[in-house]
TIVO-2410 file (N, C-alpha, C; in nm, 3 decimals):
# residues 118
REC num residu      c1      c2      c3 atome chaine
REC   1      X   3.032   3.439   4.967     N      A
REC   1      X   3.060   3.569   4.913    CA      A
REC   1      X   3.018   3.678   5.011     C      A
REC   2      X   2.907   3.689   5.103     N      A
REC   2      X   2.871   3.738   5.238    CA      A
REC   2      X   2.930   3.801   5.293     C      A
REC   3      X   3.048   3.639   5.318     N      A
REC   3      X   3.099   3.690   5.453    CA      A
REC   3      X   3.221   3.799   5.396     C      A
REC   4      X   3.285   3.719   5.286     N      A
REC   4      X   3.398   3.815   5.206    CA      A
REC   4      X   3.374   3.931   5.216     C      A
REC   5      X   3.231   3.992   5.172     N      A
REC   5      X   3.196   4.106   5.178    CA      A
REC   5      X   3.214   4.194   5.293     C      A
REC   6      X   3.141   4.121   5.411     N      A
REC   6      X   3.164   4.157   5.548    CA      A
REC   6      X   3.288   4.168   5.573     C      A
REC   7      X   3.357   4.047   5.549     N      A
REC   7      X   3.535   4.127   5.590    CA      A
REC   7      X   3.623   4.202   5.553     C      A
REC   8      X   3.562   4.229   5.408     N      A
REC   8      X   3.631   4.336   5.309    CA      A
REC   8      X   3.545   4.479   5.397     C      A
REC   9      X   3.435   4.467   5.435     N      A
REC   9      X   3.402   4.603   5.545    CA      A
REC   9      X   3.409   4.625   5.639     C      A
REC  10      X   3.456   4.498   5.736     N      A
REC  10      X   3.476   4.506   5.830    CA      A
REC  10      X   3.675   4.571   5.809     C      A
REC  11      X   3.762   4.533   5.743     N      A
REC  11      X   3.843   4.620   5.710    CA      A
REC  11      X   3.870   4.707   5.673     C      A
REC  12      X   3.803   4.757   5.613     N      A
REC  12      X   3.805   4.889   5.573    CA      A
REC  12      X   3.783   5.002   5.649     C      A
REC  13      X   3.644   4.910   5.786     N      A
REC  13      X   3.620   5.040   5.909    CA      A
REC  13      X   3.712   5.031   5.959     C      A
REC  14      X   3.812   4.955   6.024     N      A
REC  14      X   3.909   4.920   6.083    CA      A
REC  14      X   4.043   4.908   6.103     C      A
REC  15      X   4.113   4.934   5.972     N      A
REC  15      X   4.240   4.925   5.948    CA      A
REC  15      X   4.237   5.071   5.902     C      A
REC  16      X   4.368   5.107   5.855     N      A
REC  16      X   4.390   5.266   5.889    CA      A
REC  16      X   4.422   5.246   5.718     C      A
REC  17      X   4.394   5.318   5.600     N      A
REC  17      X   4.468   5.305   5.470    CA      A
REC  17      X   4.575   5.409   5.505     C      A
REC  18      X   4.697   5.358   5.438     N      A
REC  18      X   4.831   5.374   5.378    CA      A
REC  18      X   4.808   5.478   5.311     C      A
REC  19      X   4.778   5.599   5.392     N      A
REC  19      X   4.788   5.739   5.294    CA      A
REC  19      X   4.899   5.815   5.342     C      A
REC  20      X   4.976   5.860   5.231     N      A
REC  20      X   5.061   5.949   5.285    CA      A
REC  20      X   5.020   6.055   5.299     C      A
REC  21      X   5.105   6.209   5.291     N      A
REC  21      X   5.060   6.348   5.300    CA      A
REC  21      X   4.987   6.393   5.191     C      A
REC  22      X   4.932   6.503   5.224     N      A
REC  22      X   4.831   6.582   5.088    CA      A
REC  22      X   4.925   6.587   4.987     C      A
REC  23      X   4.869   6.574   4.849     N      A
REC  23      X   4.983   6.620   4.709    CA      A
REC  23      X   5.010   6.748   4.768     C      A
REC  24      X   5.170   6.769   4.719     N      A
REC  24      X   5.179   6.939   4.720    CA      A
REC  24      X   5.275   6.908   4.571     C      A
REC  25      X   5.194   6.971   4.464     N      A
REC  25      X   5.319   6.976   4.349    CA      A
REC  25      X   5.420   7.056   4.333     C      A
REC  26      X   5.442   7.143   4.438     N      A
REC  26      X   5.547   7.213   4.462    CA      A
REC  26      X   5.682   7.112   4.518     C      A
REC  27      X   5.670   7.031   4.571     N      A
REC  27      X   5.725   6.930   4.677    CA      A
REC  27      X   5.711   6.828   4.606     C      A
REC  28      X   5.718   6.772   4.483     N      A
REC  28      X   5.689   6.587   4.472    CA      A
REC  28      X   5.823   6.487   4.555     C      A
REC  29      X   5.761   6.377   4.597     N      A
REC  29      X   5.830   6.309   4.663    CA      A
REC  29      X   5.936   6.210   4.609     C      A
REC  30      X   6.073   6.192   4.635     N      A
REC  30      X   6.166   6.158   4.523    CA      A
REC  30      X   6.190   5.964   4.594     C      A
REC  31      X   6.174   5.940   4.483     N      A
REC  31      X   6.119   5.938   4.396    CA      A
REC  31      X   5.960   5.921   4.392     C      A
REC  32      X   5.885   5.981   4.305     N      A
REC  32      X   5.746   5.971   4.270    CA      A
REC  32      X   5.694   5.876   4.243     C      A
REC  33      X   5.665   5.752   4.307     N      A
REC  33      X   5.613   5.635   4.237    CA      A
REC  33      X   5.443   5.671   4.239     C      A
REC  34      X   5.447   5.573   4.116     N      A
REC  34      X   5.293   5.551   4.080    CA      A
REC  34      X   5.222   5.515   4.214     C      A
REC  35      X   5.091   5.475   4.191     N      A
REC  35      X   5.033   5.404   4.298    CA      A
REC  35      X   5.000   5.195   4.223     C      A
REC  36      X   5.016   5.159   4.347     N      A
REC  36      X   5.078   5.011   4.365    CA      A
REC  36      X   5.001   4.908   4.240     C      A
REC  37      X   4.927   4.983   4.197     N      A
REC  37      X   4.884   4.871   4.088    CA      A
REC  37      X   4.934   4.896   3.926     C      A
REC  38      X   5.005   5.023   3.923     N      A
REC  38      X   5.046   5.109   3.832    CA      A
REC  38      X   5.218   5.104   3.817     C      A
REC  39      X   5.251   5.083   3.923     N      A
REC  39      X   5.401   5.055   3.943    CA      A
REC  39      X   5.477   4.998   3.848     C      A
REC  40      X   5.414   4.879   3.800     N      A
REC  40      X   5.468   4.781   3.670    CA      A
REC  40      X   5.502   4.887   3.607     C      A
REC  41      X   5.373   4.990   3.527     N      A
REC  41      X   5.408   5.033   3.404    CA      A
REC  41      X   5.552   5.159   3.430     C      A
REC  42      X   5.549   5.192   3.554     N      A
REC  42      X   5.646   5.228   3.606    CA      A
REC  42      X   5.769   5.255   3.602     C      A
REC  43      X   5.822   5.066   3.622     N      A
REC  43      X   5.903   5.009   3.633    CA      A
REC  43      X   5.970   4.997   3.490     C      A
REC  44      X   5.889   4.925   3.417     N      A
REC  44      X   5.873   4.880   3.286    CA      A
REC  44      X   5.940   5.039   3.196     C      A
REC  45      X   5.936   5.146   3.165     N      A
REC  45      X   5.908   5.251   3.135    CA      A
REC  45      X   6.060   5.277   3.201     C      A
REC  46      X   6.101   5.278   3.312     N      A
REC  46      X   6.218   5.370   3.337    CA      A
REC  46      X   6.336   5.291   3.324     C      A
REC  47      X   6.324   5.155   3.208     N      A
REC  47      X   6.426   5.149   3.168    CA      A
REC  47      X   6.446   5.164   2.987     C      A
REC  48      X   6.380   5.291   2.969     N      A
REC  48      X   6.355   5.323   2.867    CA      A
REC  48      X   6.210   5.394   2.820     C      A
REC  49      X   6.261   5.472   2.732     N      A
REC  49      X   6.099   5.514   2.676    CA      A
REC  49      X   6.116   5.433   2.547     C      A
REC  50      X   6.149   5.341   2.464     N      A
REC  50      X   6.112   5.280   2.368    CA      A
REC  50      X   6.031   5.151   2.466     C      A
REC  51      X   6.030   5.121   2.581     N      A
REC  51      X   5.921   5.014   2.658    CA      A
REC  51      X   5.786   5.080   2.655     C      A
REC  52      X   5.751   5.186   2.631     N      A
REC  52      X   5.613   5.250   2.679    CA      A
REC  52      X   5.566   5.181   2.510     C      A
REC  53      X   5.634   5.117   2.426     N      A
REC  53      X   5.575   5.032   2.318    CA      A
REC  53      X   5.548   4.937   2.389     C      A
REC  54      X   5.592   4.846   2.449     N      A
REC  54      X   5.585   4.717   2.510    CA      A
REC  54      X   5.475   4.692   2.578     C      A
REC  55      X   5.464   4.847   2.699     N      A
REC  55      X   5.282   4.800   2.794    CA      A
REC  55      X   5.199   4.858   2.644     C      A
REC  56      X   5.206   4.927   2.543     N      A
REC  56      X   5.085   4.931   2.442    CA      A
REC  56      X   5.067   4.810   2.419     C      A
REC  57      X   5.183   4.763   2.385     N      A
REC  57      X   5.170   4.625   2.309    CA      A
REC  57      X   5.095   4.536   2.408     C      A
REC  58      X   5.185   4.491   2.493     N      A
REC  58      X   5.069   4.437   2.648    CA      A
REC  58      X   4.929   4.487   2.633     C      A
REC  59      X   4.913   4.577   2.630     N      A
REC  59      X   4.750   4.634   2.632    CA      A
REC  59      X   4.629   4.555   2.540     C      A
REC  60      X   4.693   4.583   2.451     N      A
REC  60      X   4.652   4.541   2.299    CA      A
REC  60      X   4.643   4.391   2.338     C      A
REC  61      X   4.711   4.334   2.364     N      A
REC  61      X   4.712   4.186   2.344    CA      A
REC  61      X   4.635   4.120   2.493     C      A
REC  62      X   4.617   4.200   2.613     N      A
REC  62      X   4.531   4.162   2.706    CA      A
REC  62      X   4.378   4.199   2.673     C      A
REC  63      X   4.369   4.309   2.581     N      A
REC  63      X   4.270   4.360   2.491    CA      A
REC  63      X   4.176   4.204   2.433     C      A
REC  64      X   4.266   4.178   2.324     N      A
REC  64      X   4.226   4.077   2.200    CA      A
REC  64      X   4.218   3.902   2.244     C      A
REC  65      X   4.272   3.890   2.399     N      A
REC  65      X   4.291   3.729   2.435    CA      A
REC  65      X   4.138   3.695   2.419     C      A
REC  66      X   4.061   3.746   2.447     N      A
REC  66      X   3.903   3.668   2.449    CA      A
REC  66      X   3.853   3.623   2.294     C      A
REC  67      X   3.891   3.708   2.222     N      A
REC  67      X   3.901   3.652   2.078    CA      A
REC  67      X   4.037   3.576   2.001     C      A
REC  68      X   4.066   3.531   2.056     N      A
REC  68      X   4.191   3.439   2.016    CA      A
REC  68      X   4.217   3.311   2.039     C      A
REC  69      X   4.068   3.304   2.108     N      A
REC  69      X   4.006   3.100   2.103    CA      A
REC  69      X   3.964   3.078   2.030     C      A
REC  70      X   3.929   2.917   1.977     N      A
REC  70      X   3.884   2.865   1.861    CA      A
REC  70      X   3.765   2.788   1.906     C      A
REC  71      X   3.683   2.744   1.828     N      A
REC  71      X   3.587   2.658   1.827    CA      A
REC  71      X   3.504   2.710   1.903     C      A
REC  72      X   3.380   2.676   1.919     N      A
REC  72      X   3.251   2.689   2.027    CA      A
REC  72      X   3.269   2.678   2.163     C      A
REC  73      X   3.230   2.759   2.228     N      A
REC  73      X   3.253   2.772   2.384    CA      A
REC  73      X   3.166   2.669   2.420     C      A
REC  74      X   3.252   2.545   2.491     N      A
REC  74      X   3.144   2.400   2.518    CA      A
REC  74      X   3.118   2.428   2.692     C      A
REC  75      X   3.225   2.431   2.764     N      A
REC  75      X   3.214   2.435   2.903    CA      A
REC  75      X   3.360   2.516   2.935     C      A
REC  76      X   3.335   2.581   3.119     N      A
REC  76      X   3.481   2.648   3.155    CA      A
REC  76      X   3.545   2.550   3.185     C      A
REC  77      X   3.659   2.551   3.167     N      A
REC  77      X   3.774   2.472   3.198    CA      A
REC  77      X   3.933   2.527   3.178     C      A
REC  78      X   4.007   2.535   3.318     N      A
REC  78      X   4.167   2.608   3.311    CA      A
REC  78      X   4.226   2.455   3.187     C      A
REC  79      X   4.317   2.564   3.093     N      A
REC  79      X   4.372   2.513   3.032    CA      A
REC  79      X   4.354   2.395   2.960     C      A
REC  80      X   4.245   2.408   2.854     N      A
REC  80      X   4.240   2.314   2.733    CA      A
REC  80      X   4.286   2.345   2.622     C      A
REC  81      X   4.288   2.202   2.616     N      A
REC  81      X   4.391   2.149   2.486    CA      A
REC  81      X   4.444   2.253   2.415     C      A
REC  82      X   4.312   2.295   2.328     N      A
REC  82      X   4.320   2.382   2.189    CA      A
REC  82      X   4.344   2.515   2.290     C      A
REC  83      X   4.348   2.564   2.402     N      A
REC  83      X   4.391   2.698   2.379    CA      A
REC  83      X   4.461   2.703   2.517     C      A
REC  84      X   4.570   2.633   2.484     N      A
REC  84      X   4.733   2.654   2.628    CA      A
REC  84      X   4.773   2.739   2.549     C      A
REC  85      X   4.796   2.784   2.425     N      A
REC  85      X   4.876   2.904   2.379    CA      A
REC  85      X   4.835   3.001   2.479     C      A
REC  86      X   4.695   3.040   2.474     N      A
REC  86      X   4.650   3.149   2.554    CA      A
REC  86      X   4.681   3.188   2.677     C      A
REC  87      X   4.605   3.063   2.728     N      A
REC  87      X   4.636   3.043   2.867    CA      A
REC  87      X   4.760   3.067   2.935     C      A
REC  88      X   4.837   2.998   2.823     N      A
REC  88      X   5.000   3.046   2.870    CA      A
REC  88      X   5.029   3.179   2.869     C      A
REC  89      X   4.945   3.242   2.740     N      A
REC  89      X   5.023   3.403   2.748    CA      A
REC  89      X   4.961   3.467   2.831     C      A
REC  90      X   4.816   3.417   2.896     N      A
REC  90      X   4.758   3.512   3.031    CA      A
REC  90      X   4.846   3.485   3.134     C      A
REC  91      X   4.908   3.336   3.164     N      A
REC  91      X   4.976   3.332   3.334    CA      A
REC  91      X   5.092   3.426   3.294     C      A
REC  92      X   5.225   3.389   3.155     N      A
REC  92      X   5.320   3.489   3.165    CA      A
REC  92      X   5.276   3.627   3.186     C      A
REC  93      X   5.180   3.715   3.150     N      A
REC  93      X   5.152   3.812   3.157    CA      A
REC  93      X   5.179   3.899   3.314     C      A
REC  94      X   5.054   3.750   3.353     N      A
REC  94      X   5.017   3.788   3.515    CA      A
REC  94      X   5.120   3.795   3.544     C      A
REC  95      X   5.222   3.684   3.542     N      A
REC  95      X   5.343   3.671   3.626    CA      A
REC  95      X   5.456   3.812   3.612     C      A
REC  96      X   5.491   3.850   3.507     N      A
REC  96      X   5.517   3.964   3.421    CA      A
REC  96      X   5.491   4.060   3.510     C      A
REC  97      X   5.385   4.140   3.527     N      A
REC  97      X   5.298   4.203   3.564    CA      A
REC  97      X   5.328   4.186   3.744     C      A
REC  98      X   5.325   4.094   3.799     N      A
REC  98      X   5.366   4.110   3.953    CA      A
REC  98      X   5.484   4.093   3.988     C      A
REC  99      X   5.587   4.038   3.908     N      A
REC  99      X   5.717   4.066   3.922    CA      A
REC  99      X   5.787   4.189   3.854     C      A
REC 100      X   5.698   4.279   3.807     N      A
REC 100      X   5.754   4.430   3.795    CA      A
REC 100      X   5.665   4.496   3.896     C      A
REC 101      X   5.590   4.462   3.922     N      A
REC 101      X   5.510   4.531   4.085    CA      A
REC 101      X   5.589   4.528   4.183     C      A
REC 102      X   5.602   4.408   4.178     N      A
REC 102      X   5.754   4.345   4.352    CA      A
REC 102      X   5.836   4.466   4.335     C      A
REC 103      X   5.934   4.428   4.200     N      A
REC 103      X   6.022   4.503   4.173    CA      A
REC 103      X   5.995   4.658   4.215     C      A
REC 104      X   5.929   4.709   4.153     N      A
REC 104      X   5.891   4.864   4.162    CA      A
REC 104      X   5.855   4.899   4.299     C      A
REC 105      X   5.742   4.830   4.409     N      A
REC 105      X   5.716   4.866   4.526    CA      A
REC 105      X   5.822   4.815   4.649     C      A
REC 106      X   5.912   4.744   4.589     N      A
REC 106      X   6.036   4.686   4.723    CA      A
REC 106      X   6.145   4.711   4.712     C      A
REC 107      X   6.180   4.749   4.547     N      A
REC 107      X   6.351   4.721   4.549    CA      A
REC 107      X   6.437   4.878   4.503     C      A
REC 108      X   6.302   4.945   4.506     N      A
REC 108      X   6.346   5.084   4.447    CA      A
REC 108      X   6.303   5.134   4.529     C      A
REC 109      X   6.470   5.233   4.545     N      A
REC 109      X   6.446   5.358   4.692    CA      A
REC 109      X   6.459   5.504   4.614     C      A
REC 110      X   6.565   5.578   4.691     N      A
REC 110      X   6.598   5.737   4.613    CA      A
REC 110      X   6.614   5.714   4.450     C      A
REC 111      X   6.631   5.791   4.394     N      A
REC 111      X   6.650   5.823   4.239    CA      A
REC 111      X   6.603   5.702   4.174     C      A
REC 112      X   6.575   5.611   4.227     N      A
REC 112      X   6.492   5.516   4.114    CA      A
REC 112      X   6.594   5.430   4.120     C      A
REC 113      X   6.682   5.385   4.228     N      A
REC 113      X   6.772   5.322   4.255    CA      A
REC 113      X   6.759   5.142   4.339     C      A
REC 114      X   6.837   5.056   4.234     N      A
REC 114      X   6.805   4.938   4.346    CA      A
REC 114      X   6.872   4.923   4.471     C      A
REC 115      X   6.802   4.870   4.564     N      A
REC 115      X   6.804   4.846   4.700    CA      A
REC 115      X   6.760   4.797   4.755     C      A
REC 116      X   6.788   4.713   4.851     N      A
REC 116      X   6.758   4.569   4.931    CA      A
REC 116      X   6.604   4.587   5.025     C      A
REC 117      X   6.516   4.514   5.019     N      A
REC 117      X   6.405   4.563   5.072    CA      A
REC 117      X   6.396   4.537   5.209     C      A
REC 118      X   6.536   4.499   5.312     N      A
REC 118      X   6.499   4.462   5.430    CA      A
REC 118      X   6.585   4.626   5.520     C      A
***
């Protein structure tokens, strides 16, 4: 964990962050995307405002997964028996969740338009 540490600072002195220009809200940039971890809800959202139910709903239910196991916590273990329901709805989630990231940070250019990311 050390060294992780060290290389997570040793990058940080070192690599340049991905900042663009100062905000000017006179000027927003077209299109305005979120920032990259936010993108999903983004994405999710501009094909509709009846979806801004959908990340609540998402919310709510990434909210309540820790209480939605059964029995006594015996030992950790990925994916037992009694709770693959869960498990399953955390990987779809994740997966969910970075394939509207992809989407939102690669395939959308001007007006919120698809386009090839090469």
């Amino acid at each position: 964990m050390a060294a992780w540490i060290a290389l997570l600072l040793a990058g940080a002195a070192l690599l340049p962050a991905p900042l663009d220009r100062a905000a000017d809200p006179a000027h927003a940039p077209n299109p305005a995307k979120a920032a990259w971890f936010l993108v999903w809800v983004q994405e999710l959202v501009s094909h509709g405002t009846a979806w801004v139910w959908a990340v609540l709903a998402l919310a709510v239910l990434v909210t309540v997964l820790p209480w939605l196991r059964r029995g006594p916590f015996e030992h950790a273990a990925w994916f037992r028996r009694g709770e693959r329901t869960v498990a399953v709805a955390t990987a779809g989630l994740v997966l969910a969740v970075i394939v509207l990231t992809v989407v939102g940070l690669y395939f959308r250019g001007e007006q919120w338009r698809f386009v090839a990311p090469f």
